[in-house]
C-alpha positions as CSV (number, residue, x, y, z in Angstrom):
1,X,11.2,40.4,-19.3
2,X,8.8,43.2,-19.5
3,X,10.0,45.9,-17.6
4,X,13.2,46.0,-19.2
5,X,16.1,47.8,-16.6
6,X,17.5,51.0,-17.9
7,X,21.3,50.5,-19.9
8,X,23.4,52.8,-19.1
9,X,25.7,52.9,-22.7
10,X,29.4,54.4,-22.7
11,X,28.7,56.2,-26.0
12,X,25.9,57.5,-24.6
13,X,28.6,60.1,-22.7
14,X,26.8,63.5,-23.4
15,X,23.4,62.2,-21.9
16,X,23.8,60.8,-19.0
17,X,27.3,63.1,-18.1
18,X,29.6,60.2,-17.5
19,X,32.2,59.3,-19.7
20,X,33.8,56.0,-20.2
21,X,36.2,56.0,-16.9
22,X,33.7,57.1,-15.2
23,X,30.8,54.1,-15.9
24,X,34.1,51.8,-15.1
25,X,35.1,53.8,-11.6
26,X,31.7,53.5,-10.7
27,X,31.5,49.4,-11.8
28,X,34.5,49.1,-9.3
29,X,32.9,51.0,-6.6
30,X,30.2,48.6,-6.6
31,X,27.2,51.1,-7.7
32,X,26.9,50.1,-11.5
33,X,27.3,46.5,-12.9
34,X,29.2,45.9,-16.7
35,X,26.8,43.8,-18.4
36,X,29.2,43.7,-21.6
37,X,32.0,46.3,-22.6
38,X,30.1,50.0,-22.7
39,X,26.8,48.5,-21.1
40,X,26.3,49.2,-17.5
41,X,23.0,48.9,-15.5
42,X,22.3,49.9,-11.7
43,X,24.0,47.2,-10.0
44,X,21.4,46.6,-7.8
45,X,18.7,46.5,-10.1
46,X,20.9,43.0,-11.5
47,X,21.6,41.6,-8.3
48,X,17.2,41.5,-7.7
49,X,16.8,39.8,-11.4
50,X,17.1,35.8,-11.5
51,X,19.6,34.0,-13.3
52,X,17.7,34.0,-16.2
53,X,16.5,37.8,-16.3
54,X,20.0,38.5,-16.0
55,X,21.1,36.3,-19.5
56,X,18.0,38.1,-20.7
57,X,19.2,41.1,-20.3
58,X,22.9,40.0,-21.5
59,X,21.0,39.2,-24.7
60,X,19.9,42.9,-25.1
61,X,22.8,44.1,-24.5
62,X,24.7,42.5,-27.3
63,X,22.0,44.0,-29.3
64,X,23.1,47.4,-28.5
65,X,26.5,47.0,-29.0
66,X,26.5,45.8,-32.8
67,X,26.4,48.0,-35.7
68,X,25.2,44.9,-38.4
69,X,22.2,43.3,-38.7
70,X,22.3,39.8,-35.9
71,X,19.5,37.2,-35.6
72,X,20.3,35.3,-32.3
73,X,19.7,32.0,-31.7
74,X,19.5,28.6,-29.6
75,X,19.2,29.7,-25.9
76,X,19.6,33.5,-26.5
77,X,16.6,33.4,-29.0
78,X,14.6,31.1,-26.5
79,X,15.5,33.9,-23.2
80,X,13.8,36.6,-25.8
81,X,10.8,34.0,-26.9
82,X,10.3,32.7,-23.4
83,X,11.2,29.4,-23.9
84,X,12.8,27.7,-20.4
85,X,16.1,26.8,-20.3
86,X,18.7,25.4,-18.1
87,X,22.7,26.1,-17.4
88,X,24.9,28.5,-18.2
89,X,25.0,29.7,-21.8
90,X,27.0,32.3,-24.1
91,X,24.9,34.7,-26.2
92,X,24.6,33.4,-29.2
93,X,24.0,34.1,-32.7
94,X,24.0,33.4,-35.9
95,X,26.2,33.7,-39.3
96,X,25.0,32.7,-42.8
97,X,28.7,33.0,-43.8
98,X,30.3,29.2,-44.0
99,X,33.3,30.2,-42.1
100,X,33.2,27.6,-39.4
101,X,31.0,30.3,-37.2
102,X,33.3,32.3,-34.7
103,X,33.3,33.6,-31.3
104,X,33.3,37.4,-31.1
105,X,32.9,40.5,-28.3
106,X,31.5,37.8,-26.2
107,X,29.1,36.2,-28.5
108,X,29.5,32.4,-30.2
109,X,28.0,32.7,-33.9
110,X,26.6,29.4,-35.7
111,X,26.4,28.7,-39.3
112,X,23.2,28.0,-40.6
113,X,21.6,28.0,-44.5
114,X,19.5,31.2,-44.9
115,X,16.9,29.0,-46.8
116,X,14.3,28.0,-44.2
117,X,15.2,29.9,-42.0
118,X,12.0,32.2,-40.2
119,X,13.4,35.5,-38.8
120,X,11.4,37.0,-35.9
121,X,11.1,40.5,-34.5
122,X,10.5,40.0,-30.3
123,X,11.0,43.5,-28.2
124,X,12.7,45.0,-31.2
125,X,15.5,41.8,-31.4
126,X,15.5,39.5,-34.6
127,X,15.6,35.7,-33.6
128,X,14.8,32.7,-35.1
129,X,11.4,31.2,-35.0
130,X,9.8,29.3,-32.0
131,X,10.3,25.8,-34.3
132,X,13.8,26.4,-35.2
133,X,15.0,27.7,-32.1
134,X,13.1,24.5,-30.0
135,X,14.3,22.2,-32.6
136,X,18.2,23.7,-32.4
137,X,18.1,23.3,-29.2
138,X,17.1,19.3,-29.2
139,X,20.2,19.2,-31.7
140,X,22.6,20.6,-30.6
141,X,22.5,20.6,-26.7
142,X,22.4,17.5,-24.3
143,X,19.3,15.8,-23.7
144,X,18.6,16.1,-20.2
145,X,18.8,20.2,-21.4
146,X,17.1,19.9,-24.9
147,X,13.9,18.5,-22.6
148,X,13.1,21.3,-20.7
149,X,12.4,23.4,-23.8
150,X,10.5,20.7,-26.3
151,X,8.5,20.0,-23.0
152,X,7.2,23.8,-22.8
153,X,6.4,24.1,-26.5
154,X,3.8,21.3,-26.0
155,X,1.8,23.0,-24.7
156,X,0.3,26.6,-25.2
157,X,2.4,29.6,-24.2
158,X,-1.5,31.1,-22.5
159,X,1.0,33.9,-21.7
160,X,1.8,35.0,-24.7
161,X,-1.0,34.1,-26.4
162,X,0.7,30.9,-28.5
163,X,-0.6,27.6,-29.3
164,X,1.1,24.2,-28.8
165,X,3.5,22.6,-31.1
166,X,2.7,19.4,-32.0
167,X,5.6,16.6,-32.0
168,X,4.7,16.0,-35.9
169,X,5.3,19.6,-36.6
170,X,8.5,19.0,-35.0
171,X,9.6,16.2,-36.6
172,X,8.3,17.5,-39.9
173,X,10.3,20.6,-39.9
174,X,13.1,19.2,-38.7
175,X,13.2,16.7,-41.8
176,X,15.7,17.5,-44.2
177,X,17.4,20.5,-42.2
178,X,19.9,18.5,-40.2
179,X,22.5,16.1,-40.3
180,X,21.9,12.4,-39.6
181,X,23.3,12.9,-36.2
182,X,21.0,15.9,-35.0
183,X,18.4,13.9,-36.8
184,X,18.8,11.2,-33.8
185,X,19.0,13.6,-31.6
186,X,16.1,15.6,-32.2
187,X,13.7,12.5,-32.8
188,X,15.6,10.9,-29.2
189,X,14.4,14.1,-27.5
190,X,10.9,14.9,-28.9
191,X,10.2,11.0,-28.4
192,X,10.5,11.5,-24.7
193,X,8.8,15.0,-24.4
194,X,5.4,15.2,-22.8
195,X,3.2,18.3,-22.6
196,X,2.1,17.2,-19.1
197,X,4.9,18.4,-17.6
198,X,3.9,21.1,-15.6
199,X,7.6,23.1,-15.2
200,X,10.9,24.1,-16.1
201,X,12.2,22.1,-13.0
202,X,9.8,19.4,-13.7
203,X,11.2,18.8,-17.2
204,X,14.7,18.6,-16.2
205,X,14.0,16.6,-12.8
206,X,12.4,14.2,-15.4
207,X,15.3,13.8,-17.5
208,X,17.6,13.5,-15.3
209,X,15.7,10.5,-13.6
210,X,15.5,8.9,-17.2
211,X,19.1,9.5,-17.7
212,X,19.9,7.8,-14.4
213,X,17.8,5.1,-15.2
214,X,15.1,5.4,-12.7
215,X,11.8,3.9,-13.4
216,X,9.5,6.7,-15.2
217,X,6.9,8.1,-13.4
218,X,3.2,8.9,-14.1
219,X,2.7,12.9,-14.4
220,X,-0.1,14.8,-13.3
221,X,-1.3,12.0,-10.9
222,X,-4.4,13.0,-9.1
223,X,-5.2,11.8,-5.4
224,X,-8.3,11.9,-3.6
225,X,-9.2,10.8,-0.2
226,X,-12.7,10.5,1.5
227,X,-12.7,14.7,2.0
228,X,-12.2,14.9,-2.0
229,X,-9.4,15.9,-4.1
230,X,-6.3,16.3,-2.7
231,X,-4.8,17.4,-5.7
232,X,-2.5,16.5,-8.6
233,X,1.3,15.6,-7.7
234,X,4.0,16.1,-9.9
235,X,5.7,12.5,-10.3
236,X,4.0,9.2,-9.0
237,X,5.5,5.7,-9.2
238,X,2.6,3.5,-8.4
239,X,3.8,0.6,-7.8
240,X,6.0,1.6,-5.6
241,X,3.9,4.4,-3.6
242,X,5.9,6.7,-3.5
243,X,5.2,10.7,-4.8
244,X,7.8,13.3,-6.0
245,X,7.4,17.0,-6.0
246,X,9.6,19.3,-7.4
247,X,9.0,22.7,-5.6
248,X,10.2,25.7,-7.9
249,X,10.2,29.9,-7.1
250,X,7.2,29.6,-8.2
251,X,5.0,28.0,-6.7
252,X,5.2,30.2,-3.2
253,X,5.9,33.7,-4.9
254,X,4.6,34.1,-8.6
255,X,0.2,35.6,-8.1
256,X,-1.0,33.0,-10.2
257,X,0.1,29.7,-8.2
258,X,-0.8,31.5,-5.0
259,X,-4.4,32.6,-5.7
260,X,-4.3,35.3,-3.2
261,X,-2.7,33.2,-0.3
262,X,0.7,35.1,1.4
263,X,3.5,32.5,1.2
264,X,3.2,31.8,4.2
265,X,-0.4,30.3,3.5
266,X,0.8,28.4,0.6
267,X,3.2,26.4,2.6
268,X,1.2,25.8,5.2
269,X,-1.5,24.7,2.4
270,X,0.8,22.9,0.4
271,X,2.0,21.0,4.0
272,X,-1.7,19.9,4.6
273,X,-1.2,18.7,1.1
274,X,1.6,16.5,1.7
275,X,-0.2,15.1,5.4
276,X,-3.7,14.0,3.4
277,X,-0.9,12.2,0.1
278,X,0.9,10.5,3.1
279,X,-2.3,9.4,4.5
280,X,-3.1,7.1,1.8
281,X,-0.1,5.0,2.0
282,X,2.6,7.0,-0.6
283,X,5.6,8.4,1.1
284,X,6.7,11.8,-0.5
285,X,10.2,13.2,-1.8
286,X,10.9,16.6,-2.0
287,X,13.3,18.7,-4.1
288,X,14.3,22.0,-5.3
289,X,16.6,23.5,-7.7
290,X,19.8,23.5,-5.4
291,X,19.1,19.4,-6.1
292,X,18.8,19.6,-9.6
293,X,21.8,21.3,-10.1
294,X,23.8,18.9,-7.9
295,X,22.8,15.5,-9.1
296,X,24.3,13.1,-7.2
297,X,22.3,15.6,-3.8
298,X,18.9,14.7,-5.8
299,X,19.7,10.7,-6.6
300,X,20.1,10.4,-2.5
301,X,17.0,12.0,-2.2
302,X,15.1,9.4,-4.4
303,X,17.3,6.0,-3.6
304,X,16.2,7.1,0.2
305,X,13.0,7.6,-0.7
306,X,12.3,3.7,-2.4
307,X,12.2,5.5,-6.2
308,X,12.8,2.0,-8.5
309,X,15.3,2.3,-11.0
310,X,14.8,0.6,-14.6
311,X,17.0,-3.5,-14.8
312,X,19.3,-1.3,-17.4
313,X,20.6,1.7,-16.4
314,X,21.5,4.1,-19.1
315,X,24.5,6.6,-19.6
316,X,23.9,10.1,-18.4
């Protein structure tokens, strides 16, 4: 995020005139929103951020309520590097004591060996390292998860001005730092990545299809017809004709998709689209995130649509 909303801190009392009741009367009323205990923004300043500006944001303000020294990690470190996740998360963190890890004010601390371990400063919060943080997260979450974030670090962060990770530096760091288990894991994950995955919702519409055992499809496919290029669709499975489009926030609100278009213009474009695709023989299935999120909504959607699924279908 980089226009961070204003906190509102309890102990901040003297500053901004309200005291402790106060911030909570007004959280009641509707005006203010508790991020954590003594953190309050402008509740409609949260309600206009995204699900994941909003973890963001819970993220900092864990920061500001601890007194020691804490180096998140796993999804709260990727929210702060601007690695893509998906689900719902606690803040986490971690411990370099051996105590099992435990679950305080709101915030579930891991264990880890300080040796190896490479400790960034990102907006004035410590976290651990692109590598570790990606490669924790293809440990220690579920696949279909674990995918969307190996997928991103493929390729360079033009954003923030960072290159690609390769899947040997993955592998190669990984070596040695985890158990057998994770080990399978991580290699299970990073085996199936692909850096032409163009999305957050493209990574994890891709997993789940493999997890569900459909047929995997060619990324990036470009189509042309006799006026030229038509363009490049997300998924294509070939044989059977058939294209799938995932269609994010993005790609009809964020400046650099729309290349000065209004909205408006980009559907209408991106319906032309579709007409010249169907034109050559492929029928087209749509979805969005409301799909992802409801699986078994998404599997109709593809079934209907003719998408093959693999002889062996493997557990999700």
């Amino acid at each position: 995020m980089t226009d961070m909303p204003r906190f509102i801190l309890a102990r901040d009392s003297a500053v901004h005139g309200m005291s402790a009741k106060e911030l909570a009367r007004q959280a009641k009323a509707g005006l203010l929103h508790r991020v954590r205990r003594g953190v309050y923004v402008d509740r409609t300043v949260w309600m206009a951020l995204k699900p994941w500006e909003q973890y963001r944001l819970q993220v900092s303000a864990a920061a500001e309520t601890f007194e020691s020294r804490t180096v998140f990690a796993r999804q709260s470190a990727a929210s702060v590097l601007g690695i893509p996740t998906v689900g719902n998360h606690p803040v986490c963190a971690l411990t370099f004591r051996n105590d099992g890890g435990r679950s305080r004010a709101g915030v579930v601390r891991h264990f880890a060996d300080p040796a190896g371990i490479v400790i960034r400063r990102v907006d004035g919060l410590l976290v651990t390292d692109r590598l570790r943080t990606v490669l924790d997260l293809a440990a220690y979450t579920p696949f279909v998860q674990a995918v969307v974030p190996v997928d991103h670090v493929l390729k360079p962060d033009r954003e923030r001005g960072l290159p690609a990770i390769s899947k040997e530096e993955l592998l190669g760091t990984a070596e040695g730092r985890y158990t057998a288990a994770a080990m399978r894991r991580i290699r299970a994950v990073v085996a199936f990545a692909d850096p032409l995955s163009g999305s957050a919702g493209e990574s994890y519409s891709r997993a789940l299809m493999h997890a569900a055992g459909f047929e995997p499809p060619i990324l990036q496919q470009e189509f042309r017809d006799q006026r030229g290029l038509i363009g490049y669709t997300d998924f294509h499975w070939e044989k059977a004709r058939i294209v799938g489009e995932f269609d994010g926030f993005a790609k009809y609100q964020r400046e650099e998709y729309l290349n000065g278009m209004t909205p408006a213009e980009a559907v209408v474009k991106e319906k032309e689209r579709e007409d010249r695709i169907r034109a050559t023989g492929c029928g087209v299935s749509r979805w969005v995130w409301g799909d992802l999120m409801d699986f078994p909504r998404l599997e109709k959607k593809l079934l209907a649509a003719g998408v093959p699924r693999r002889a062996a279908r493997s557990a999700r």
